[in-house]
PDB file of N, CA, C and O in Angstrom:
ATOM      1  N   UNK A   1     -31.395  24.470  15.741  1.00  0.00           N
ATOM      2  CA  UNK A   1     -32.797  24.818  15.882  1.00  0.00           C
ATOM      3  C   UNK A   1     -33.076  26.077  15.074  1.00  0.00           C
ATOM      4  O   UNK A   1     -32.486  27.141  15.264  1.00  0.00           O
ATOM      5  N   UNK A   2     -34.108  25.860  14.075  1.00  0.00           N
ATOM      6  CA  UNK A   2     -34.564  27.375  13.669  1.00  0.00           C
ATOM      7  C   UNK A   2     -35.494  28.144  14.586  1.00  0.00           C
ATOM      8  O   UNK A   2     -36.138  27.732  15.550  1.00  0.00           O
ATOM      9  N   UNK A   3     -35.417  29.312  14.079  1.00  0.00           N
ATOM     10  CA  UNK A   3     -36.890  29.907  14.740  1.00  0.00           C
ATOM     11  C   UNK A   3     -37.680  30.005  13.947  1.00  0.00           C
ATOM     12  O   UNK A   3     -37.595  30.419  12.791  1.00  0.00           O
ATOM     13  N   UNK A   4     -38.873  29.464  14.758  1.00  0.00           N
ATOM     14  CA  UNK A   4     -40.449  29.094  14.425  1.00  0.00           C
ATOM     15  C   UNK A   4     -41.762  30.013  15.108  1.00  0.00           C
ATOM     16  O   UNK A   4     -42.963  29.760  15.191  1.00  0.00           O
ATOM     17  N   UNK A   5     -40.878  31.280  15.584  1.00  0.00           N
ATOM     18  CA  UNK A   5     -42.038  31.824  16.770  1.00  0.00           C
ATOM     19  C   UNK A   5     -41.785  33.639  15.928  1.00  0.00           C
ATOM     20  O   UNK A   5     -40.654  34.064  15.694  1.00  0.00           O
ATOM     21  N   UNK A   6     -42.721  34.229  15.689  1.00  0.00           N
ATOM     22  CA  UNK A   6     -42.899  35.192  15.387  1.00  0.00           C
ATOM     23  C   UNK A   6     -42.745  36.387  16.906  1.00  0.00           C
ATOM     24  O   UNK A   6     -42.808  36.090  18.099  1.00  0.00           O
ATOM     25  N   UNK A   7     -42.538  37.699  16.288  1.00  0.00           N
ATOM     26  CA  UNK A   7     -42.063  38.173  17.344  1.00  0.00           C
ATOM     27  C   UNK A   7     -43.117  38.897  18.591  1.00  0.00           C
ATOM     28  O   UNK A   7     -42.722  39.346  19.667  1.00  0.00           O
ATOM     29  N   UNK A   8     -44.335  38.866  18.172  1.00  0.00           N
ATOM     30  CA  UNK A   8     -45.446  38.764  19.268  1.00  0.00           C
ATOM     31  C   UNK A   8     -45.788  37.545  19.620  1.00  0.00           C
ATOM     32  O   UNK A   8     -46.447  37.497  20.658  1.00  0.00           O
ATOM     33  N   UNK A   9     -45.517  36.347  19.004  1.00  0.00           N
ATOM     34  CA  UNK A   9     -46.187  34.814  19.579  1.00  0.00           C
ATOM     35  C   UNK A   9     -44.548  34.822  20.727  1.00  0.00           C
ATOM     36  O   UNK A   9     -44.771  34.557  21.909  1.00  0.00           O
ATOM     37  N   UNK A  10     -43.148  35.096  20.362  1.00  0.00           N
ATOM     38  CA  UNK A  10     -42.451  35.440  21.570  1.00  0.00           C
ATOM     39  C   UNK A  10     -42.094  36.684  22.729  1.00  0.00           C
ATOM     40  O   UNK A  10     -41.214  36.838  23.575  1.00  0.00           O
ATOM     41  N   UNK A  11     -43.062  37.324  22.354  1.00  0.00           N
ATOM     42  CA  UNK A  11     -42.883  38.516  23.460  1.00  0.00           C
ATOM     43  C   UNK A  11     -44.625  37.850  24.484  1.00  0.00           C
ATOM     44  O   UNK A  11     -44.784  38.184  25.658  1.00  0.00           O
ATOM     45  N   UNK A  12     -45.434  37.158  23.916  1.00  0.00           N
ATOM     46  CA  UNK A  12     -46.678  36.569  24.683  1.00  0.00           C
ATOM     47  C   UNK A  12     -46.027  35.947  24.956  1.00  0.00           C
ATOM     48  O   UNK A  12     -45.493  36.533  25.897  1.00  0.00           O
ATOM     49  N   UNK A  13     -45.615  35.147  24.865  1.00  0.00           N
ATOM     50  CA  UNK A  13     -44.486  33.373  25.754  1.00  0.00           C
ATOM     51  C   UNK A  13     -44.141  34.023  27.053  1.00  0.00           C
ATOM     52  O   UNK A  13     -44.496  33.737  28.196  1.00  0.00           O
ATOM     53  N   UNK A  14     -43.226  35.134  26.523  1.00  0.00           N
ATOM     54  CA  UNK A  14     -42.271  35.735  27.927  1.00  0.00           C
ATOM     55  C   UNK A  14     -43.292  36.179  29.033  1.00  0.00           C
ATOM     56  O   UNK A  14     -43.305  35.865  30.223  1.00  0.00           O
ATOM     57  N   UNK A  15     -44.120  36.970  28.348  1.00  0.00           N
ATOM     58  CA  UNK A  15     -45.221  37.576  29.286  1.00  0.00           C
ATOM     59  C   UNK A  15     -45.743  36.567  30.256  1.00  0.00           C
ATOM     60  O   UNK A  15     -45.627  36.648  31.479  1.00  0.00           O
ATOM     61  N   UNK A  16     -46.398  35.499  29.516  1.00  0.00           N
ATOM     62  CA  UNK A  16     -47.297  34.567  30.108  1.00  0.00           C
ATOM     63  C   UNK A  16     -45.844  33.737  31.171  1.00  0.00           C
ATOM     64  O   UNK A  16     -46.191  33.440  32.314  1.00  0.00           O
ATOM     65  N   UNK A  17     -44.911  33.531  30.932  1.00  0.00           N
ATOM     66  CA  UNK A  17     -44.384  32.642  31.746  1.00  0.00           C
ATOM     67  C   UNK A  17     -43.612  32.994  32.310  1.00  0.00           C
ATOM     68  O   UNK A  17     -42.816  32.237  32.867  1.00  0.00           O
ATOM     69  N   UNK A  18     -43.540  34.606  32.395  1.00  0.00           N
ATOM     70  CA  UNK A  18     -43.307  35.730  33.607  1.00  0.00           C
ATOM     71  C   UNK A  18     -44.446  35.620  34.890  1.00  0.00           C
ATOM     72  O   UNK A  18     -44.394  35.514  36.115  1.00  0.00           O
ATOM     73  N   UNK A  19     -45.323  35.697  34.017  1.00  0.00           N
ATOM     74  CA  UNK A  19     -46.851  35.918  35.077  1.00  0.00           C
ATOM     75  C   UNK A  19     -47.137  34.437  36.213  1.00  0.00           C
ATOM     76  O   UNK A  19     -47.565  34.384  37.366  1.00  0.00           O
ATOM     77  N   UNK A  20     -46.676  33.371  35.253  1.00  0.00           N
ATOM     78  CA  UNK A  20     -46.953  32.013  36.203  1.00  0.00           C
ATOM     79  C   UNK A  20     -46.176  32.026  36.895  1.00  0.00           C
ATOM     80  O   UNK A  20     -46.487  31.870  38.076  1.00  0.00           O
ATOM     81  N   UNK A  21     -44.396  32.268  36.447  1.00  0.00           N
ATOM     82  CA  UNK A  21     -43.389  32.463  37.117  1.00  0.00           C
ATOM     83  C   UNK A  21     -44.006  33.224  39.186  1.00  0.00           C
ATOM     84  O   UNK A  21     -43.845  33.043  40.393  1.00  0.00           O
ATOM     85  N   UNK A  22     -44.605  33.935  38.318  1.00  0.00           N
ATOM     86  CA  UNK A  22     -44.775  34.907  39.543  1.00  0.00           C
ATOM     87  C   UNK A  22     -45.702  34.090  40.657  1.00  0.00           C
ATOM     88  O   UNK A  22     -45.682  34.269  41.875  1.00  0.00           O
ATOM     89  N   UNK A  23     -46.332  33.364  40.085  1.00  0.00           N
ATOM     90  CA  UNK A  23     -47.558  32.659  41.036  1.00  0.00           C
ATOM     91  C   UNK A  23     -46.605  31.862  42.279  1.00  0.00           C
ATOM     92  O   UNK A  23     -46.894  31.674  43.460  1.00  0.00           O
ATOM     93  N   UNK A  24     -45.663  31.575  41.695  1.00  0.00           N
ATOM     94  CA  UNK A  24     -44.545  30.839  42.711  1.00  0.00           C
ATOM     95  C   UNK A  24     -44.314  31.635  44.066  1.00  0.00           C
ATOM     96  O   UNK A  24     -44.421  31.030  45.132  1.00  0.00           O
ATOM     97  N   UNK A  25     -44.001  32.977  44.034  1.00  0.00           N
ATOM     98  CA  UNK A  25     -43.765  34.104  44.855  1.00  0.00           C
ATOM     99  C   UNK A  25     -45.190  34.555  45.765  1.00  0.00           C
ATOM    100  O   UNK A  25     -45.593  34.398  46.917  1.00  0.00           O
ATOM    101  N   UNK A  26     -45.642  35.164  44.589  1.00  0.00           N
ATOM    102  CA  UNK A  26     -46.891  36.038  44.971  1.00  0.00           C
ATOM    103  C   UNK A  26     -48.157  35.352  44.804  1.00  0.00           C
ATOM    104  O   UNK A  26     -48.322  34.402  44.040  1.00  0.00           O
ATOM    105  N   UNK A  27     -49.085  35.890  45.578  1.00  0.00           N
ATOM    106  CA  UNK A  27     -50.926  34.911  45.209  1.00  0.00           C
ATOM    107  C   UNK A  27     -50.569  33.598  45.882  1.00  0.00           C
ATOM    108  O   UNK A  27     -49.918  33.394  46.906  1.00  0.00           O
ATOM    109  N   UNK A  28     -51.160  32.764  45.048  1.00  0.00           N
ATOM    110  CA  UNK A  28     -51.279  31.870  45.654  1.00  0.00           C
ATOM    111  C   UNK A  28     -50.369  31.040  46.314  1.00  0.00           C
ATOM    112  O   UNK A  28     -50.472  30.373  47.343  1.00  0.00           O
ATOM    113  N   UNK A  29     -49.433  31.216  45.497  1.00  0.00           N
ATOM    114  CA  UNK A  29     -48.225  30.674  46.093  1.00  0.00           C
ATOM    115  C   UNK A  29     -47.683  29.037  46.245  1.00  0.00           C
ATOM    116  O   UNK A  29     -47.050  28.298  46.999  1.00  0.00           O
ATOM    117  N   UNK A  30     -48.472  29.058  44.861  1.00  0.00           N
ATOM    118  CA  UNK A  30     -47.947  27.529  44.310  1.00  0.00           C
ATOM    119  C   UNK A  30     -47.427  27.095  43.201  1.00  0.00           C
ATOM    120  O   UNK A  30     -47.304  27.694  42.133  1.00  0.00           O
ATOM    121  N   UNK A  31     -47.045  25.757  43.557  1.00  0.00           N
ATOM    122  CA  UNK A  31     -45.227  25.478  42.715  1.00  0.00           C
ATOM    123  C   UNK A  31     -46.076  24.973  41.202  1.00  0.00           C
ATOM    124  O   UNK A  31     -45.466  24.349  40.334  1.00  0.00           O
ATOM    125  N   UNK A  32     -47.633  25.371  41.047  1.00  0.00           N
ATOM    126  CA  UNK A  32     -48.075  25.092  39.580  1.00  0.00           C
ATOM    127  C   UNK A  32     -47.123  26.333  38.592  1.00  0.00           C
ATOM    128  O   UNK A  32     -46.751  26.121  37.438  1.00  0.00           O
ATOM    129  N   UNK A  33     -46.895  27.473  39.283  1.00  0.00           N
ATOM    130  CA  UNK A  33     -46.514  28.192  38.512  1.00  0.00           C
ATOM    131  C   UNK A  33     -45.291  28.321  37.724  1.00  0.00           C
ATOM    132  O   UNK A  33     -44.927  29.111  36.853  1.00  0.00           O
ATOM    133  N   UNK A  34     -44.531  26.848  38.549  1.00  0.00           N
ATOM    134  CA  UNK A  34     -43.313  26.609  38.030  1.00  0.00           C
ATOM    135  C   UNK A  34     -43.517  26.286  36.283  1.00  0.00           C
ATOM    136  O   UNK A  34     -42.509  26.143  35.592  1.00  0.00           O
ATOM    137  N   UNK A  35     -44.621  26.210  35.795  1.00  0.00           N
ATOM    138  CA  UNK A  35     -44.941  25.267  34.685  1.00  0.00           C
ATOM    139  C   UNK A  35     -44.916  26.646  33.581  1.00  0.00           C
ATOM    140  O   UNK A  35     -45.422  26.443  32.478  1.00  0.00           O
ATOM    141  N   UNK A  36     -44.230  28.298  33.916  1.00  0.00           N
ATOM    142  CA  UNK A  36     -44.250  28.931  33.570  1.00  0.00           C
ATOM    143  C   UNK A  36     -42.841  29.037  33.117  1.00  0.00           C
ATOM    144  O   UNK A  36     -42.583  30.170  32.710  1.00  0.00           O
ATOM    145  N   UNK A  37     -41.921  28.260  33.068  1.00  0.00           N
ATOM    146  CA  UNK A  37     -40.687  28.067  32.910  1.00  0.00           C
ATOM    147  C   UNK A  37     -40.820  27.721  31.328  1.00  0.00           C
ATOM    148  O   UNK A  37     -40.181  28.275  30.434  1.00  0.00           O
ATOM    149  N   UNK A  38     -41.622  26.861  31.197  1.00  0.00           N
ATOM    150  CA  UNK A  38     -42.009  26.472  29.254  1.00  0.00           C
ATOM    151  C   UNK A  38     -42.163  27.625  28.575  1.00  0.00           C
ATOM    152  O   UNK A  38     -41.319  27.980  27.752  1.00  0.00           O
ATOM    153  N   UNK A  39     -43.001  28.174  28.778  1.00  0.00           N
ATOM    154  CA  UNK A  39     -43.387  29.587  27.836  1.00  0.00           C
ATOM    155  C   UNK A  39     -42.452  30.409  27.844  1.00  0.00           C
ATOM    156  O   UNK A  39     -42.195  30.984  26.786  1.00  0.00           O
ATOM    157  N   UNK A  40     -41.674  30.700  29.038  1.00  0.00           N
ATOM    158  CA  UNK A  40     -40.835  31.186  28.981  1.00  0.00           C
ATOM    159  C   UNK A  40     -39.144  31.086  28.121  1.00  0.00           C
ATOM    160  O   UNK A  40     -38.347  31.920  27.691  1.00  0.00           O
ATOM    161  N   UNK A  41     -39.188  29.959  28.174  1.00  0.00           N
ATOM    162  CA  UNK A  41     -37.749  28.926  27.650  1.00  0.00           C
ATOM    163  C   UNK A  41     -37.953  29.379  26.298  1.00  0.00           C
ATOM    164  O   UNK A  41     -37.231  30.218  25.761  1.00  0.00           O
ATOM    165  N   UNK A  42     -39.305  28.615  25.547  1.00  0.00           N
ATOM    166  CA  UNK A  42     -39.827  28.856  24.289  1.00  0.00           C
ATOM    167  C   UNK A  42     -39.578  30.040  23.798  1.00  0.00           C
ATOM    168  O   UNK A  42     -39.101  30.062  22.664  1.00  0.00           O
ATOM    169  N   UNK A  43     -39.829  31.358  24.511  1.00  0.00           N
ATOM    170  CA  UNK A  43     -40.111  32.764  24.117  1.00  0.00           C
ATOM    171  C   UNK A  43     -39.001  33.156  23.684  1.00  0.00           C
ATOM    172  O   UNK A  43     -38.908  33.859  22.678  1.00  0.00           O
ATOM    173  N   UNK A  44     -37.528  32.574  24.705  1.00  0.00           N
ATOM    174  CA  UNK A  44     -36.842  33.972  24.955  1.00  0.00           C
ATOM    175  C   UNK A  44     -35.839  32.890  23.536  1.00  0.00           C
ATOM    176  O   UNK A  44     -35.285  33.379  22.551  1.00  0.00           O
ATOM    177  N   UNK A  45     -35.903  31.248  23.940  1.00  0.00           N
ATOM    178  CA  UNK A  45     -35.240  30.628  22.537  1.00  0.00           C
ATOM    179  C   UNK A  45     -35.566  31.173  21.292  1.00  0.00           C
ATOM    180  O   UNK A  45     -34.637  31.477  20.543  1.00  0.00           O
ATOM    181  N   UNK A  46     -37.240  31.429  20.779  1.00  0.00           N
ATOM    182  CA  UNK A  46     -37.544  31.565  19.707  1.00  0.00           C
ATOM    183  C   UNK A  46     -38.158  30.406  19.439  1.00  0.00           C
ATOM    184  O   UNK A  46     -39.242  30.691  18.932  1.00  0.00           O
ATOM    185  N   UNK A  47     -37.985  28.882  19.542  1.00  0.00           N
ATOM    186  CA  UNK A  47     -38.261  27.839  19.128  1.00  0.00           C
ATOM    187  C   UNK A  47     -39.492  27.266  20.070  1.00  0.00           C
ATOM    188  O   UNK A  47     -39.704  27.607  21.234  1.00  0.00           O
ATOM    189  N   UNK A  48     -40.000  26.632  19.554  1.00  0.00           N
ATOM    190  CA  UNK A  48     -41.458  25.937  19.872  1.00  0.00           C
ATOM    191  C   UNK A  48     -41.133  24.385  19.746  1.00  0.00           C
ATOM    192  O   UNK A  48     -41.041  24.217  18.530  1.00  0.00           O
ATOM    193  N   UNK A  49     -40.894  23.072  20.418  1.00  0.00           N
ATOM    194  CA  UNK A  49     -40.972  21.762  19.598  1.00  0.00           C
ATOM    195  C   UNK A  49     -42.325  21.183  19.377  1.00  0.00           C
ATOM    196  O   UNK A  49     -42.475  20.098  18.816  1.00  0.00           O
ATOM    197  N   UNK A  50     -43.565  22.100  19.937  1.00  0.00           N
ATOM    198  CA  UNK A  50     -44.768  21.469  19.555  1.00  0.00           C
ATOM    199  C   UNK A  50     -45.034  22.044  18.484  1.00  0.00           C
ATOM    200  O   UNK A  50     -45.761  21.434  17.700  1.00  0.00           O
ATOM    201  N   UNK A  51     -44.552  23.348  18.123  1.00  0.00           N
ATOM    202  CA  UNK A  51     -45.080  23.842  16.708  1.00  0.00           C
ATOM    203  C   UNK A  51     -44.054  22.885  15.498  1.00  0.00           C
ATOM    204  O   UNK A  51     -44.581  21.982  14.848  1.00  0.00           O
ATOM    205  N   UNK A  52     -43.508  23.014  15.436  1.00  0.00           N
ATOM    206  CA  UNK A  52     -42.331  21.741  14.935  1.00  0.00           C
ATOM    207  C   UNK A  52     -42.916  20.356  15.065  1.00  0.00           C
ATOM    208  O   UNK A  52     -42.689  19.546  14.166  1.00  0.00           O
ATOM    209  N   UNK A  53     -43.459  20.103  15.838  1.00  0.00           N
ATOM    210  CA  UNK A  53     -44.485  18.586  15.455  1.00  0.00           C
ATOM    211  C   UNK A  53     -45.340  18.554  14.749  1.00  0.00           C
ATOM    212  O   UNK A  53     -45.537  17.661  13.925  1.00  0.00           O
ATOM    213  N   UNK A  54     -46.336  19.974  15.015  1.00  0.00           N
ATOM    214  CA  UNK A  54     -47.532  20.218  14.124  1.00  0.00           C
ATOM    215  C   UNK A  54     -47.132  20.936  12.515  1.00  0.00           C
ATOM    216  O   UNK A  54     -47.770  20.766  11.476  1.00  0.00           O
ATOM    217  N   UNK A  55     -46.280  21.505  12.644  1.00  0.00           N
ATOM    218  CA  UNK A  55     -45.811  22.004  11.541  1.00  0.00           C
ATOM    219  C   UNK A  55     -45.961  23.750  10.872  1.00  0.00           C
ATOM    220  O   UNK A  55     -45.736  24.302   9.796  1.00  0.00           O
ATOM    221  N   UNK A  56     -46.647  24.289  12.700  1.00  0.00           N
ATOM    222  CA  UNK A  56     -47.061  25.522  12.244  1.00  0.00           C
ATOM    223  C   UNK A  56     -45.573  26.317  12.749  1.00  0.00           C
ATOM    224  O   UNK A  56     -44.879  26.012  13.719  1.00  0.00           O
ATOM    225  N   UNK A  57     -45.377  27.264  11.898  1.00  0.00           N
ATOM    226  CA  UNK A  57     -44.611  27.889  11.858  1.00  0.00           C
ATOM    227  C   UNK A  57     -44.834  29.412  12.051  1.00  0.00           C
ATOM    228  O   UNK A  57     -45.499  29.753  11.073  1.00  0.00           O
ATOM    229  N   UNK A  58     -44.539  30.786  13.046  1.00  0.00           N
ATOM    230  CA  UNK A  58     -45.073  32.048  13.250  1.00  0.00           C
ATOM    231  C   UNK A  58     -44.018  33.162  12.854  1.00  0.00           C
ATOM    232  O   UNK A  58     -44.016  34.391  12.908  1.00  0.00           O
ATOM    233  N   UNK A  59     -43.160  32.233  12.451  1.00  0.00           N
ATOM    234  CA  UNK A  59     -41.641  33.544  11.950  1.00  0.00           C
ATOM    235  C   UNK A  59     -42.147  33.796  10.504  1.00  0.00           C
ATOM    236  O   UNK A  59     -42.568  32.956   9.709  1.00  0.00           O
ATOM    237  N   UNK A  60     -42.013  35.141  10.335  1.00  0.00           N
ATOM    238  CA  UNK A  60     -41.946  35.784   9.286  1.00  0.00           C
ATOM    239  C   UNK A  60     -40.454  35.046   8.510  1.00  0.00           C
ATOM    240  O   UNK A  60     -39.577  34.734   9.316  1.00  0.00           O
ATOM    241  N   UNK A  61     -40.216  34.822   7.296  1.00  0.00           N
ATOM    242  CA  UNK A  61     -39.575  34.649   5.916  1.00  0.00           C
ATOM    243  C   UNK A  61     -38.368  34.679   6.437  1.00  0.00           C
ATOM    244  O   UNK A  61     -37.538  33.821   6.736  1.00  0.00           O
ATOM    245  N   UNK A  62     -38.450  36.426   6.520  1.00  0.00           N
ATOM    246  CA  UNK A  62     -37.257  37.156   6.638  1.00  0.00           C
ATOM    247  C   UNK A  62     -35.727  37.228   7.450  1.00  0.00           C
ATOM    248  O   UNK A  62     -34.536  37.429   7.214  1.00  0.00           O
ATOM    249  N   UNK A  63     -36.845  36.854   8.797  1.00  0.00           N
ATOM    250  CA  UNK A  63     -36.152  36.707   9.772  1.00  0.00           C
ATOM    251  C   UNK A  63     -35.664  35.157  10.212  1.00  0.00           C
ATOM    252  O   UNK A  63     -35.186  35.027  11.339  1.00  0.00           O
ATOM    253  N   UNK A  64     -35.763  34.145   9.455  1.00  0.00           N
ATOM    254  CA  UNK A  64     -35.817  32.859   9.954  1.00  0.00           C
ATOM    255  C   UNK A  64     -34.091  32.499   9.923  1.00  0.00           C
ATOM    256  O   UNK A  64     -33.417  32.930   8.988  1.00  0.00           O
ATOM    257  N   UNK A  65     -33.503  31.732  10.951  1.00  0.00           N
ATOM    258  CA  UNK A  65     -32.083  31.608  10.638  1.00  0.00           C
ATOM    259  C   UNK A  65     -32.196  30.261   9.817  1.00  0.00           C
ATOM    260  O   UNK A  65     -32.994  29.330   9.712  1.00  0.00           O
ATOM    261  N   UNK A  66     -30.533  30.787   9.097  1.00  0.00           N
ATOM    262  CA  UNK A  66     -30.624  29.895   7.909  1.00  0.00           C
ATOM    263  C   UNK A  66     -29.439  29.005   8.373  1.00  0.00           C
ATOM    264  O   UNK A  66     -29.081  28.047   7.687  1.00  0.00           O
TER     265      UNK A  66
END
């Protein structure tokens, strides 16, 4: 797998699927927040497979593994 996620489109992933994560615990306290496990997976991998379908790509050049 390369990486396809630039390094604010993966530090937002983590954030956001920290925050749903949390809905599980705290608030409302429902198992929708389990669906915060994606953004999360995505973030901390680097890799996206929907951006990879569509073909958009958010990694800078530089950093992409080869």
């Amino acid at each position: 797998m390369k990486t396809n996620e630039g390094k604010v489109d993966r530090i937002f992933r983590v954030i956001l699927g920290l925050g749903l994560l949390s809905l599980v615990f705290a608030g409302p306290q429902t198992m929708w927040g389990l669906i915060g496990i994606v953004p999360l997976a995505t973030g901390v991998l680097g890799f996206c497979p929907l951006y990879k379908m569509i073909g958009i790509d958010t990694c800078p050049l530089s950093t992409k593994n080869k």
